[in-house]
C-alpha positions in Angstrom: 27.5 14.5 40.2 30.8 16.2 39.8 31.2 19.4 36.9 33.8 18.1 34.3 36.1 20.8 33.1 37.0 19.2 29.6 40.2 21.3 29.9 43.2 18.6 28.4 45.9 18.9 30.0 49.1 20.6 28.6 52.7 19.3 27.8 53.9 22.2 30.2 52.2 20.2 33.1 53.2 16.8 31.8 56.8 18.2 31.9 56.7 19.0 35.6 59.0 16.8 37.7 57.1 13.4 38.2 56.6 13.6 41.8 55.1 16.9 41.3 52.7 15.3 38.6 51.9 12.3 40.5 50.7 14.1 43.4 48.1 16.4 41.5 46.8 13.3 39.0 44.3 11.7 41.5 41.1 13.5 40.9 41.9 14.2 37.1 39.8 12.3 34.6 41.3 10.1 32.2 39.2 10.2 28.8 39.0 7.8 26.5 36.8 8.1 22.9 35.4 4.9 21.0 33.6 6.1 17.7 31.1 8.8 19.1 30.9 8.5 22.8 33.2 10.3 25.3 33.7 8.2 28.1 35.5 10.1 31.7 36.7 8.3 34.6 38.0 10.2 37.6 41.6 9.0 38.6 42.0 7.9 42.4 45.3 5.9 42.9 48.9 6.2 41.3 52.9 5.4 41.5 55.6 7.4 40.9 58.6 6.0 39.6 61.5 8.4 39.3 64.9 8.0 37.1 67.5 5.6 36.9 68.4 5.8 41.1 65.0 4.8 41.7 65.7 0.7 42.1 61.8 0.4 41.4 61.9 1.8 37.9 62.3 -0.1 35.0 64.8 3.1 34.2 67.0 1.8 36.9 69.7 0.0 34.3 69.2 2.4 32.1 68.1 3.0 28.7 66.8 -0.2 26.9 64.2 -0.8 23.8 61.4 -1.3 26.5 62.1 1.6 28.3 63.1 4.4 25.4 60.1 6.0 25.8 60.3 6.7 29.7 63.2 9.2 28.3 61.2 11.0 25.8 59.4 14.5 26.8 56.4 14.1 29.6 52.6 13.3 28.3 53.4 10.1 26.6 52.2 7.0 27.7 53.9 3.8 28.6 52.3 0.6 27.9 53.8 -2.5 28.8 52.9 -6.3 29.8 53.9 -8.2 33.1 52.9 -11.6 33.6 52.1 -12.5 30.3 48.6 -10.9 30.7 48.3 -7.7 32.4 49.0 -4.5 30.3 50.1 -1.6 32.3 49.4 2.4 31.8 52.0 4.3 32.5 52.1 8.5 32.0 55.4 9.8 31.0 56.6 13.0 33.0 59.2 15.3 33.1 61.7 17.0 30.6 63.0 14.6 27.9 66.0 12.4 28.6 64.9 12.0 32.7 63.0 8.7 32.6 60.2 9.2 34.9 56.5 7.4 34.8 53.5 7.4 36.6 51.6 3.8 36.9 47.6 4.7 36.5 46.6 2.0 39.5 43.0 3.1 39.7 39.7 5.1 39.1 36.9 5.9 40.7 35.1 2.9 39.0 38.0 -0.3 39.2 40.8 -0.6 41.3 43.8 -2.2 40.2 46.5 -1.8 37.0 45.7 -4.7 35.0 42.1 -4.7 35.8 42.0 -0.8 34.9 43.4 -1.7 31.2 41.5 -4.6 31.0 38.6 -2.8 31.4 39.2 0.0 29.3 40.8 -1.8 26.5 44.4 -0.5 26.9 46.8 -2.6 25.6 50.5 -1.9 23.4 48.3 0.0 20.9 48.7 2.3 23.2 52.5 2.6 23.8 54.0 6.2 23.0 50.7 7.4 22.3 50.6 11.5 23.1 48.0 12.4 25.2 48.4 15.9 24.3 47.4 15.2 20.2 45.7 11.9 20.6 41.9 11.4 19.7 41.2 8.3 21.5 42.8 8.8 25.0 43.9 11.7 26.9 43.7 13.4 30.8 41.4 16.4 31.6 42.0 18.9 34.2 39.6 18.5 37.5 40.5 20.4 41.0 40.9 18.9 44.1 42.4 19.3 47.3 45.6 18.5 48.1 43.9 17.6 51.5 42.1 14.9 49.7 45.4 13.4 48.6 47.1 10.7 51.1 50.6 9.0 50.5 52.0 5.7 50.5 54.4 3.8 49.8 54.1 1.3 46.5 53.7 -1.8 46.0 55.2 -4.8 44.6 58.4 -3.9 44.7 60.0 -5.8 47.1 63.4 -6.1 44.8 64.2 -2.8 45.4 65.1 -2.5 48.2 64.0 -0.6 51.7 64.7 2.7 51.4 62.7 2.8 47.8 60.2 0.7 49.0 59.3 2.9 51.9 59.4 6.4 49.8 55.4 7.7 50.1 55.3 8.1 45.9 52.1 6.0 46.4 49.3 9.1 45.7 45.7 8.3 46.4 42.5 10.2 46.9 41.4 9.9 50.6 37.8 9.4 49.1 38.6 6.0 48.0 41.1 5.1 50.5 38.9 2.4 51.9 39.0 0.6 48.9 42.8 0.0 48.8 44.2 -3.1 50.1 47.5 -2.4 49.0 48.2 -6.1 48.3 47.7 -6.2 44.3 51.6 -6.6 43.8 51.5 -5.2 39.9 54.5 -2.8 39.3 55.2 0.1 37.1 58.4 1.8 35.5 
């Protein structure tokens, strides 16, 4: 069994460019508290999606009501539906006012965005919650090597054309690599 560092993570990393964030989130733990039990799951696959250039962000035409909080300061999160029934979990990075996200797309114990929230019990209660302050959700530090972590590029994003389809922002640790298909087509901001 792997040591958990319960050590939250700071707004100072959450501020980080998102690329930057996105690469060092698999292996982190995601922690969520319902009434008295802590419950930790170890993050293995995520997106990147950075700024208004970047075709595959919901940021591309700017600022809108759905995406005001991708331009607030890094560490928030961004909840949002697609298809009518899948909730997504985004994290917020970077300094305020450069809408960047990062789409949670798996942990060690479910693969998959909407399945992920689905399972946990994420949905647009959790929009713009902090993860630095909140009681109920919130990421914990964990180490591990950037050896461990393989690129890709995402998925689902065939609207945005070639050159952002093909940019490696896909991060996933190798560990679970096997369990990937790449073919769940949910996007992120």
């Amino acid at each position: 069994m792997t040591a958990v560092s319960n050590h939250r993570l700071t707004r100072s990393y959450f501020l980080q460019d998102v690329l930057q964030v996105a690469r060092s989130l698999p292996g982190k733990y995601l922690v969520m508290q319902n009434s008295d039990q802590v419950h930790r799951y170890m993050i293995t696959d995520v997106e990147a999606y950075r700024g208004e250039e970047d075709q595959a962000s919901h940021a591309r035409r700017g600022m809108t009501p759905r995406t005001r909080i991708m331009y607030q300061q890094g560490g928030l999160l961004y909840i949002y539906l697609i298809y009518g029934m899948h909730w997504m979990l985004n994290v917020v990075a970077g300094p305020p006012g450069e809408p960047q996200a990062i789409l949670i797309r798996g942990l060690r114990s479910v693969n998959g965005p909407g399945r992920l929230t689905r399972q946990l019990g994420i949905d647009n209660t959790y929009n713009e919650e902090d993860l630095i302050f909140s009681s109920r959700i919130w990421l914990e530090d964990h180490q591990v090597s950037q050896s461990k972590i393989i690129t890709r590029p995402r998925v689902g994003i065939d609207y945005a054309g070639k050159e952002w389809r093909e940019k490696p922002w896909r991060f996933i640790l190798q560990d679970d690599q096997s369990k990937r298909t790449g073919s769940e087509g949910l996007t992120a901001g």
